[in-house]
Structure formats: C-alpha cells, structure tokens
Backbone as a printed PyTorch tensor [residue, N CA C, xyz], in Angstrom:
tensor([[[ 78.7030,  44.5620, 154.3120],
         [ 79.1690,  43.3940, 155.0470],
         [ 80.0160,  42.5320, 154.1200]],

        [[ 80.9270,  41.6700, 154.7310],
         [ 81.9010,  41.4740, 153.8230],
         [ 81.5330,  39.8620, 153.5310]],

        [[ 81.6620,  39.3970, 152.1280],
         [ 81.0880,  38.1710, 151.8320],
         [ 82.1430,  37.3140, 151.8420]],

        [[ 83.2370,  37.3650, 152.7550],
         [ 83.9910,  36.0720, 153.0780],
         [ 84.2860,  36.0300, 154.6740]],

        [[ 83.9350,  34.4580, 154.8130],
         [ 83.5740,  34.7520, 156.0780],
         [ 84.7010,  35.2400, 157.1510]],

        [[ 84.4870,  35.7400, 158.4370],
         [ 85.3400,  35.9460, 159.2680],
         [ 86.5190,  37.2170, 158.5100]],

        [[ 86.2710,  37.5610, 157.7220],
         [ 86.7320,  39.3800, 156.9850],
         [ 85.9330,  40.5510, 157.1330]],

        [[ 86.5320,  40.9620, 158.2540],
         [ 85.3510,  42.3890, 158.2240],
         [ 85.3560,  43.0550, 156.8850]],

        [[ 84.2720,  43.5790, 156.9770],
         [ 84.1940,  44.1800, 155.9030],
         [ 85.0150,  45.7480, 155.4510]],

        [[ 85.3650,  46.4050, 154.3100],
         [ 85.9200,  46.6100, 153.3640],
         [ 85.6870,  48.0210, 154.0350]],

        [[ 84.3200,  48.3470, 154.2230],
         [ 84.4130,  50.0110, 154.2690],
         [ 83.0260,  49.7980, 155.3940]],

        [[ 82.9400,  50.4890, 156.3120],
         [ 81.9500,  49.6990, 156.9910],
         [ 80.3840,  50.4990, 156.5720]],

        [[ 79.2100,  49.6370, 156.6290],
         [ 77.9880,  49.6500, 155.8510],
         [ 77.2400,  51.2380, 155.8760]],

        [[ 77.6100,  51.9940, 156.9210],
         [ 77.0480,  53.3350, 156.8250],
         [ 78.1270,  54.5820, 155.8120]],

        [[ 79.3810,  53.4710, 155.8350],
         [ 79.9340,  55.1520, 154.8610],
         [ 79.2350,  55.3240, 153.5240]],

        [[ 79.2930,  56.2720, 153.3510],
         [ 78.7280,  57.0080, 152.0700],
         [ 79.7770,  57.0740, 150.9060]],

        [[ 80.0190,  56.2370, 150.4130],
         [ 81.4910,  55.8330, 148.7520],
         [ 81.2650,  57.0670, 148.1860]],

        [[ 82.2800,  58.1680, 147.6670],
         [ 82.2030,  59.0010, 147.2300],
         [ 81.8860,  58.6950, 145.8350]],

        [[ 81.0280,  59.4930, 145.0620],
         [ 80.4660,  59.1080, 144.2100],
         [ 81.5200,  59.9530, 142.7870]],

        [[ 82.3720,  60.7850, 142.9510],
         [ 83.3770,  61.8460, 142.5600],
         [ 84.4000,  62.5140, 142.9680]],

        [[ 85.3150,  62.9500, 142.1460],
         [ 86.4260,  63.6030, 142.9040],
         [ 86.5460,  64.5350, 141.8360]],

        [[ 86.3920,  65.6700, 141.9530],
         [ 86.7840,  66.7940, 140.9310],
         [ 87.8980,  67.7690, 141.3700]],

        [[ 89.2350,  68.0490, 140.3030],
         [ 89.6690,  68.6110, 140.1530],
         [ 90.2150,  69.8090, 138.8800]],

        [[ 90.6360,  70.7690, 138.9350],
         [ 90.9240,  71.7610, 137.6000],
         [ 91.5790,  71.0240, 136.8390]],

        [[ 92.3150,  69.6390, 136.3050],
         [ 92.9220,  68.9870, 135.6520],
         [ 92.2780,  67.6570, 135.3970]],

        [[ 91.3090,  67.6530, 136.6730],
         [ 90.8590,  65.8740, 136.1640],
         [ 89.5520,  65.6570, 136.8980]],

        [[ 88.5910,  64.5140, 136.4320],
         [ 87.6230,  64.3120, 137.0250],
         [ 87.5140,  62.5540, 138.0260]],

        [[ 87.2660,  62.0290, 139.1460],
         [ 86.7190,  60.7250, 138.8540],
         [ 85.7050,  60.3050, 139.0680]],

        [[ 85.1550,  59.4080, 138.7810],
         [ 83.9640,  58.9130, 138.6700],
         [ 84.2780,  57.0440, 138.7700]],

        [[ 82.8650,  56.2460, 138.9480],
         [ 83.4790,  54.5190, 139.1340],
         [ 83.5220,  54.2390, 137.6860]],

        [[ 84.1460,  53.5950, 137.8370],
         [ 84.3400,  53.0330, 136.7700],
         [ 83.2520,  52.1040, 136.1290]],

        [[ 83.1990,  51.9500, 135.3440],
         [ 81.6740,  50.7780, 134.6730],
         [ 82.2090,  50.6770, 133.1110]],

        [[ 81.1090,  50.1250, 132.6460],
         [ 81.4320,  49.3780, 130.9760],
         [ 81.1750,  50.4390, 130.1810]],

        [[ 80.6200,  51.4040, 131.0620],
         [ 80.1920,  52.4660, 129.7820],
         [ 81.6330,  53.6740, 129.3640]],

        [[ 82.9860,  53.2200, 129.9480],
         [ 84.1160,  53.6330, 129.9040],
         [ 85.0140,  52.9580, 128.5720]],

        [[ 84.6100,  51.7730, 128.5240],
         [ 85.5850,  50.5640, 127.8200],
         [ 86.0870,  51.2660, 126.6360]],

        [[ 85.2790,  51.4950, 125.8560],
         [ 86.2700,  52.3070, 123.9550],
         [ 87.3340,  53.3630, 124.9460]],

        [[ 87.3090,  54.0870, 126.0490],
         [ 88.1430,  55.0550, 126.0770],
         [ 88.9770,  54.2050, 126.6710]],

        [[ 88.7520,  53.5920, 128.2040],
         [ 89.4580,  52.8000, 128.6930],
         [ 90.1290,  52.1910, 128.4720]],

        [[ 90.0240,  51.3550, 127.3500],
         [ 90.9240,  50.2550, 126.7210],
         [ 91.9960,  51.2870, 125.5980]],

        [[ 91.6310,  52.1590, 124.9810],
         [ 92.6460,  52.9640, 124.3900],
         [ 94.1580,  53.7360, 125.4000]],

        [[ 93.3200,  53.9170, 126.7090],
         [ 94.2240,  54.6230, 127.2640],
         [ 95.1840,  53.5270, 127.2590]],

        [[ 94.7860,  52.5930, 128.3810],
         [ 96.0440,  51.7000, 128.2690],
         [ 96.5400,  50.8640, 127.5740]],

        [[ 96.2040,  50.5380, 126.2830],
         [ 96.6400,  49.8400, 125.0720],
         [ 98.0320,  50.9900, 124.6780]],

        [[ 97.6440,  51.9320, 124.7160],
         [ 98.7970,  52.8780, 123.7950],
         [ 99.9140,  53.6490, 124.9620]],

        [[ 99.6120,  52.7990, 126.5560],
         [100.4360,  53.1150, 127.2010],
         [100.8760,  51.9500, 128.4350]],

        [[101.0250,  50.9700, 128.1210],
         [101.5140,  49.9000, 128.2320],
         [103.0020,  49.9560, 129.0980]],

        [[104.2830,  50.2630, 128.3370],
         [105.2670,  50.3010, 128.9670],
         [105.0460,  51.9780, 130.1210]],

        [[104.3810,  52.7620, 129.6440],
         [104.4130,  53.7040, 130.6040],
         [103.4670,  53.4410, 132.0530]],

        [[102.6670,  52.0720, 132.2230],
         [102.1210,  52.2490, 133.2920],
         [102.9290,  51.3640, 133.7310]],

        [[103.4680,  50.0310, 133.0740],
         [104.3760,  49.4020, 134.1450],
         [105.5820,  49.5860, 134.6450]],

        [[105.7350,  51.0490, 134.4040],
         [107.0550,  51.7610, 134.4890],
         [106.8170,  52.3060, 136.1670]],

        [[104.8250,  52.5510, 136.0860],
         [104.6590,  53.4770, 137.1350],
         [104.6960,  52.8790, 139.0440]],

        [[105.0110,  54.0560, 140.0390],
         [105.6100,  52.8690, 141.2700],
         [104.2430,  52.5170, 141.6640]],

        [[104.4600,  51.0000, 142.3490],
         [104.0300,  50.5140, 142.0970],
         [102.6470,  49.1510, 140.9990]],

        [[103.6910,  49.3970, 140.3490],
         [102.6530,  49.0350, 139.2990],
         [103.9150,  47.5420, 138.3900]],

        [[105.1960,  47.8230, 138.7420],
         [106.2640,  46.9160, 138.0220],
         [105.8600,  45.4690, 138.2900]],

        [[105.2910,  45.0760, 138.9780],
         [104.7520,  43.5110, 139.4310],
         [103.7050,  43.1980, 139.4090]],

        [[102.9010,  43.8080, 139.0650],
         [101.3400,  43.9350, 138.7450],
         [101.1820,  43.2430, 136.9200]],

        [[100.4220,  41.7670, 136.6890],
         [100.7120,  41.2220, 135.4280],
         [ 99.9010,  41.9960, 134.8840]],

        [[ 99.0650,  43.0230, 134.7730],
         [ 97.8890,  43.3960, 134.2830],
         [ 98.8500,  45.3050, 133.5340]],

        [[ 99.0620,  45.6750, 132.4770],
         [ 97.6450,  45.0370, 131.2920],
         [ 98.3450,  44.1080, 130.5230]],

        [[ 97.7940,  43.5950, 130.0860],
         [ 97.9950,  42.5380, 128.8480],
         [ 97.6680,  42.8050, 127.3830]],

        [[ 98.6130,  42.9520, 126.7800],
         [ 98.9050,  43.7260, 125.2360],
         [ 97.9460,  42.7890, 124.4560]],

        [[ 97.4290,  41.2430, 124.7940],
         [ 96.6680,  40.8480, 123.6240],
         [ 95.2380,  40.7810, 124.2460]],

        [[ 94.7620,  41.1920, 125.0450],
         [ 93.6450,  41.8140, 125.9940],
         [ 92.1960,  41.9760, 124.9270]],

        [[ 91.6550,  41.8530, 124.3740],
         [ 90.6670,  42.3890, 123.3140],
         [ 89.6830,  43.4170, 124.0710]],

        [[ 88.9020,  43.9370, 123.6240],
         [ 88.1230,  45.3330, 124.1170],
         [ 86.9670,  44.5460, 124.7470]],

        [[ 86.5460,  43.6150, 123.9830],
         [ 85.2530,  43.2950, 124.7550],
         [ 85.9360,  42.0900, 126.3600]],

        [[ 87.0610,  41.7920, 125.9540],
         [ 87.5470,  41.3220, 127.5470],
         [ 87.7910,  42.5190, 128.8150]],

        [[ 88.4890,  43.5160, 127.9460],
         [ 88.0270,  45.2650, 128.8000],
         [ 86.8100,  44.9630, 129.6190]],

        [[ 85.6890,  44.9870, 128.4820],
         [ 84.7190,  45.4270, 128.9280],
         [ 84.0200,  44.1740, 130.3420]],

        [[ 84.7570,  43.0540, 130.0870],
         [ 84.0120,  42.1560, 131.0160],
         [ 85.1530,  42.5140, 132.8200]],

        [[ 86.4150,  42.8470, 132.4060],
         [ 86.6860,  43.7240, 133.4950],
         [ 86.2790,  45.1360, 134.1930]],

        [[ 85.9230,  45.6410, 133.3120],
         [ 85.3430,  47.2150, 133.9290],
         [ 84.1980,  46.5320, 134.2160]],

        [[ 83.1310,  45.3050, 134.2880],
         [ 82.1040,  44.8800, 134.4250],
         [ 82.3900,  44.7730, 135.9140]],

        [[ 83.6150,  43.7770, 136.0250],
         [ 83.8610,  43.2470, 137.5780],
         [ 84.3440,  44.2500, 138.4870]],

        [[ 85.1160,  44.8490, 138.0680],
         [ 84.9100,  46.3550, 138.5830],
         [ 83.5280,  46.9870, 139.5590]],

        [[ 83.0290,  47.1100, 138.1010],
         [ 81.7250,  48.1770, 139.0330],
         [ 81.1200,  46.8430, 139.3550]],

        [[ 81.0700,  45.8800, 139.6550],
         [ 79.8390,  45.0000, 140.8820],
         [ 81.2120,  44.8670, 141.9010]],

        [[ 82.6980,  44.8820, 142.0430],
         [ 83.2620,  45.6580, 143.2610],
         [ 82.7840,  46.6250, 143.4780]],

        [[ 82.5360,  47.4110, 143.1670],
         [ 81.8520,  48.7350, 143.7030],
         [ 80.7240,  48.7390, 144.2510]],

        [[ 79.6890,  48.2440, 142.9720],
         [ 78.3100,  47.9320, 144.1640],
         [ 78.3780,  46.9950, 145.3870]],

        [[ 79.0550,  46.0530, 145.4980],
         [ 79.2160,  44.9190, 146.5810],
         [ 79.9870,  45.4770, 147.5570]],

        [[ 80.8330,  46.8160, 147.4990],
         [ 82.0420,  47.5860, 148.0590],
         [ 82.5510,  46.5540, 148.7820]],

        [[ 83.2900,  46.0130, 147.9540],
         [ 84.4230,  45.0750, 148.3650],
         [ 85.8100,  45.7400, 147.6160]],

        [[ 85.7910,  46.7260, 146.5810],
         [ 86.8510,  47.6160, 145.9990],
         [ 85.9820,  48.3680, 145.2420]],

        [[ 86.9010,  49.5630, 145.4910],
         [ 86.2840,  50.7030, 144.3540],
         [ 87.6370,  51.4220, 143.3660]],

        [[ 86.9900,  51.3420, 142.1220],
         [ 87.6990,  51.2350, 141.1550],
         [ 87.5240,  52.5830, 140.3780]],

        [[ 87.8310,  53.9310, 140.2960],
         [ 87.2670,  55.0380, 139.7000],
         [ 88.2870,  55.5880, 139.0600]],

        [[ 87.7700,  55.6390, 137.4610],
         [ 88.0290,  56.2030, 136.2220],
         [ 88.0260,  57.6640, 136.3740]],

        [[ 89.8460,  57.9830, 135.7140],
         [ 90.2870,  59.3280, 135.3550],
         [ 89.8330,  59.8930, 134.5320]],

        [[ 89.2180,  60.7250, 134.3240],
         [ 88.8090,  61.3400, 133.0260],
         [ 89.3440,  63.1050, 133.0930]],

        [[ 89.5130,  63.2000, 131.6050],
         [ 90.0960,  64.7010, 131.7720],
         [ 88.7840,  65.5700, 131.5910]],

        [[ 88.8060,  66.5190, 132.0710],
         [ 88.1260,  67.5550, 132.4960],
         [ 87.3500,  68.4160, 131.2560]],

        [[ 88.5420,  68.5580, 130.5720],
         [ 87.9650,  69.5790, 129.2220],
         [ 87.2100,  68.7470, 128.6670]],

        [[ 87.8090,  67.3820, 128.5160],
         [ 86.8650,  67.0660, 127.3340],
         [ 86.6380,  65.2970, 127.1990]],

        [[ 86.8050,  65.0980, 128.6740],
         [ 86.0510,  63.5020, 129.1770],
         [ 86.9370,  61.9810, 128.9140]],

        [[ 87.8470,  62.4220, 128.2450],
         [ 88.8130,  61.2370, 127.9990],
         [ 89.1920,  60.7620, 128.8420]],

        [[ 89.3810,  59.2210, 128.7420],
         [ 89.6030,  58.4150, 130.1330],
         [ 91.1810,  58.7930, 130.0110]],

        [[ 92.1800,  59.0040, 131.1500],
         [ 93.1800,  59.5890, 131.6670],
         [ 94.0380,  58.3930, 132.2360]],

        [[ 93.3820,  57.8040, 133.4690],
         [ 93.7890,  56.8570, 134.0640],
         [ 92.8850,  56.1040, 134.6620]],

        [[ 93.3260,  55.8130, 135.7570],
         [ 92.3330,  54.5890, 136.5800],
         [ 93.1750,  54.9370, 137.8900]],

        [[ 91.9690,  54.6170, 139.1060],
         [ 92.5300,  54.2140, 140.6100],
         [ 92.1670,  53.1050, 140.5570]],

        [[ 92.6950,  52.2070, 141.8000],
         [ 92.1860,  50.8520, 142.2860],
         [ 92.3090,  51.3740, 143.8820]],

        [[ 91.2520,  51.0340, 144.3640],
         [ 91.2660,  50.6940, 146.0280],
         [ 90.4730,  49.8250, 146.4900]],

        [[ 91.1400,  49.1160, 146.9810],
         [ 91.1860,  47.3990, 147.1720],
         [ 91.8820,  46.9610, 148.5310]],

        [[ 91.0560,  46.4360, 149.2500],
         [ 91.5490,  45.8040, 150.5220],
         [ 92.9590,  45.0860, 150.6810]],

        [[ 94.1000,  45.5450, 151.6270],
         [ 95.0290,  44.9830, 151.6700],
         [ 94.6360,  43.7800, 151.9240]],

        [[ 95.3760,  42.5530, 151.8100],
         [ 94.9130,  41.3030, 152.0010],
         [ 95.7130,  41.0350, 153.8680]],

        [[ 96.4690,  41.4790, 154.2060],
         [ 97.2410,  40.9880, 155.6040],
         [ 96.8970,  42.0050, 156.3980]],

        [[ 96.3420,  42.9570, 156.3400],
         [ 95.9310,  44.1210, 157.0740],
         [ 94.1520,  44.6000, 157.5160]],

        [[ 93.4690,  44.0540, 157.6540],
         [ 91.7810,  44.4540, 157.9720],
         [ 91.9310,  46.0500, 158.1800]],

        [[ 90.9290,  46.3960, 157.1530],
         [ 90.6690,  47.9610, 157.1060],
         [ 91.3670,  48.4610, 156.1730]],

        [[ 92.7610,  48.0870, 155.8050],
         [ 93.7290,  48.9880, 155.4150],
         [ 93.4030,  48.4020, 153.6040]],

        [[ 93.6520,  49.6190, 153.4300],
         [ 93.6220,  49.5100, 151.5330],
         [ 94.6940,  49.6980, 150.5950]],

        [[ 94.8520,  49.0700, 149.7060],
         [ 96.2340,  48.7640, 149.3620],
         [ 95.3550,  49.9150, 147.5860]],

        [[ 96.7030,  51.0840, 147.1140],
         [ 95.9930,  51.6880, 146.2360],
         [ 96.8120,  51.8340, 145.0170]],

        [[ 96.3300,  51.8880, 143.7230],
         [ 97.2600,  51.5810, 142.8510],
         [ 96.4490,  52.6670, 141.6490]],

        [[ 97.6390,  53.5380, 141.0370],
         [ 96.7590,  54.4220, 140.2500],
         [ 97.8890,  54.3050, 138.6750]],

        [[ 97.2580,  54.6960, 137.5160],
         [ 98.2260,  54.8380, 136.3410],
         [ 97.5900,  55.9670, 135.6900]],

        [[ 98.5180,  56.3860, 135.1900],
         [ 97.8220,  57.4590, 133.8320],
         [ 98.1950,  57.4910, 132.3760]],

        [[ 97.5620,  57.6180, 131.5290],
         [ 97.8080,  57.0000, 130.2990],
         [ 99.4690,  58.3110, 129.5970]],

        [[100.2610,  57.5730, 129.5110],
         [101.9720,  57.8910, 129.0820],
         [101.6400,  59.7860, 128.0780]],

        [[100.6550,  60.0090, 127.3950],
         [100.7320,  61.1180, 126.6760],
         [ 99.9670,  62.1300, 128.1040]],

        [[ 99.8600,  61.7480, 129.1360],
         [ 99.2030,  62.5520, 130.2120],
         [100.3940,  62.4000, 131.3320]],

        [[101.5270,  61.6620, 131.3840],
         [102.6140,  61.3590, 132.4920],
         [102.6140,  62.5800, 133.6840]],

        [[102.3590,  64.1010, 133.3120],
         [102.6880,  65.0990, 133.8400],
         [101.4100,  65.0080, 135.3090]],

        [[100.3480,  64.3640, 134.9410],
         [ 99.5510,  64.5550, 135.7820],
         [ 99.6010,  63.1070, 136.9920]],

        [[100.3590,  61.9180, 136.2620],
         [100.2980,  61.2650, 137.8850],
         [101.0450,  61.5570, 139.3070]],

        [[101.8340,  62.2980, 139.1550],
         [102.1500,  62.9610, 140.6360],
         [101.0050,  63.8860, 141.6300]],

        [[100.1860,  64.4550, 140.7870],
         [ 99.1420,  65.6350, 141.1800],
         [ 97.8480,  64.5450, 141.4330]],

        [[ 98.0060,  63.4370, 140.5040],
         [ 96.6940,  62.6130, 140.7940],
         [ 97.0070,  61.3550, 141.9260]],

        [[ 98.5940,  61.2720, 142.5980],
         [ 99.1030,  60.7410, 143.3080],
         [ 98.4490,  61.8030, 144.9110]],

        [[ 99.0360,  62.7390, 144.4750],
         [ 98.9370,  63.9100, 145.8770],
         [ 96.9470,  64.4300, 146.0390]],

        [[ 96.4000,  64.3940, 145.1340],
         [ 95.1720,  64.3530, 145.1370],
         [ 94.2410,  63.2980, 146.1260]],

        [[ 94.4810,  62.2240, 145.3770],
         [ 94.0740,  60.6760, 145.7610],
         [ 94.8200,  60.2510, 147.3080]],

        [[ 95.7330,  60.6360, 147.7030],
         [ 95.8860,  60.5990, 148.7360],
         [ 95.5890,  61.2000, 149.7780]],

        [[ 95.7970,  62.7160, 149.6040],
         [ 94.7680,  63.3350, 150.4080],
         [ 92.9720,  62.9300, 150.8050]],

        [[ 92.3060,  63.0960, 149.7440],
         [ 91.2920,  62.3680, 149.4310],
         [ 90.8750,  61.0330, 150.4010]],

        [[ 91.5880,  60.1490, 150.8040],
         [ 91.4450,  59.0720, 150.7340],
         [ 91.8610,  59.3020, 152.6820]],

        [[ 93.1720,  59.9950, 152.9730],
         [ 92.9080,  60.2910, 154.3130],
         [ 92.0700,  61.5540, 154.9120]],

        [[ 91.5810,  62.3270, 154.4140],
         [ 90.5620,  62.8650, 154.5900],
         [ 89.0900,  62.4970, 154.9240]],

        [[ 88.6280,  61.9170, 153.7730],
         [ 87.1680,  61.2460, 153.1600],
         [ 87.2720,  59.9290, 153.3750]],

        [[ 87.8880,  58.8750, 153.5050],
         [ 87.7280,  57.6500, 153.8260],
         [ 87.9760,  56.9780, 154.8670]],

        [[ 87.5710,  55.8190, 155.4660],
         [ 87.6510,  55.3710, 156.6580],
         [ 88.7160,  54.6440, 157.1440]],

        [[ 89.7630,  54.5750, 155.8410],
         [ 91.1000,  53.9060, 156.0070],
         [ 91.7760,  54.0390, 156.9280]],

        [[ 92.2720,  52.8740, 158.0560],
         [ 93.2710,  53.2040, 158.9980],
         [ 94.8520,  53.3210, 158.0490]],

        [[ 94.5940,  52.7400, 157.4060],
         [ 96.0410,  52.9340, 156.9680],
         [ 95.4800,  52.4910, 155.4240]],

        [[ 96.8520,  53.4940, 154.7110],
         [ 96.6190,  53.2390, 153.0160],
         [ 98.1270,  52.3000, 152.7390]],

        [[ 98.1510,  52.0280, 151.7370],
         [ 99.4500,  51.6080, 150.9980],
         [ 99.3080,  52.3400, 149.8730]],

        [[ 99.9540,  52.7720, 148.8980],
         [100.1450,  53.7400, 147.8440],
         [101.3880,  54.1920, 147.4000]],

        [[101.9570,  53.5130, 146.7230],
         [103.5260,  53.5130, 146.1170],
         [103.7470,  55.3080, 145.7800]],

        [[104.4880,  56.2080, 146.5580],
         [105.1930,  57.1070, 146.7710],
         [105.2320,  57.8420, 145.1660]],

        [[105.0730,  58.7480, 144.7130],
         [105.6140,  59.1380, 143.6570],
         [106.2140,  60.4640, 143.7780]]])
C-alpha cells in the first residue's frame, strides 16, 4: 500500500518482487549495503561512462566527491525502497565472479499511476553488456511485472 496519500500503490500488495534475474553474462539481485566496496568502485571509475548512458545525461547522481560510507547510506535507502516496495533497485553483478557490473532503478513514474520510469548503467570497462542488459530488463519487466507501461531510454 502506498504511503502517500491518495497514490496507489507502486506494485499492488499480492505481487511477488522478483527476488533475481539470471543470465549467462550477468546476475541481479536487490541491492543492499552489503554491495557498497563493489558498488561504489563500479561507479567511481565510471563516471563519464554512465552519464554518457540514454537516459542517464540529466540525472545529477553520481557525484565524484560521494565518499563510500555516503554509498553505503544510499544502497541503505535503496533496499528499505524495496522492502516498503515503493522502488526496487537491483544490483548487476557478473556471473563468473560476483562483481558489481551495474545497477537498475525501477521507480514509479511520478505523472503516470502504475507506470515505472527505469534507469539502468553499467560500469564503462563492461560497456558491451548494457544493450543485452537493456533487452533483458525489458523483457523481464513486460513479462514478470505488473507495469502498464514502462519508460526506459532506448538503447
């Protein structure tokens, strides 16, 4: 149920939030604090490559003087979006060998009820995989989720 008033809520109270998405190139999982040392590396050392990515050029976030333990108080707010499912926020990790990759965001459009506005990056030494984690996540999302409509900048 959604904690502002007169906003339906986000995903409605019987769906089941996928708890994973596995693929031969990548894994996701929610995001939480127990991500932050990888998390904060990915996008510290790829900075101009995520605000390069579409949708992502107007988005003020990340912030180059950001410290790790401020990371960590965002991946905090994160996962209690998740438990509160008011947004769910789930960490890329690569497959072979668990490194955080990227990040999704899915997050309620604000002018649209129901509809989710979605925003994904991948860390610049992995570039090859945000098109596949574009075409993944979208499928995914009209398949498995209750979205009448997505937003998701085209790649």
């Amino acid at each position: 149920m959604s904690d502002i008033p007169n906003r339906p809520a986000f995903v409605p109270d019987d769906f089941a939030v996928p708890g994973e998405l596995v693929t031969e190139a990548f894994r996701l999982e929610p995001l939480g604090p127990q991500h932050n040392l990888s998390d904060f590396d990915a996008w510290q050392c790829s900075i101009d490559h995520i605000r390069a990515t579409p949708g992502l050029a107007e988005w003020s976030w990340p912030h180059p003087e950001m410290t790790a333990e401020q990371n960590r108080g965002d991946l905090e707010r994160h996962a209690a979006d998740f438990a509160n499912r008011s947004g769910f926020t789930y960490t890329v990790l690569d497959t072979a060998g668990g490194q955080v990759i990227g990040c999704v965001y899915i997050y309620p459009l604000k002018d649209e009820p129901g509809a989710a506005q979605v925003k994904s990056w991948v860390r610049a030494s992995r570039a090859e995989l945000d098109a596949p984690l574009y075409r993944v996540v979208s499928a995914w999302l009209r398949e498995d989720w209750p979205f009448p409509a997505v937003r998701y900048a085209e790649r």
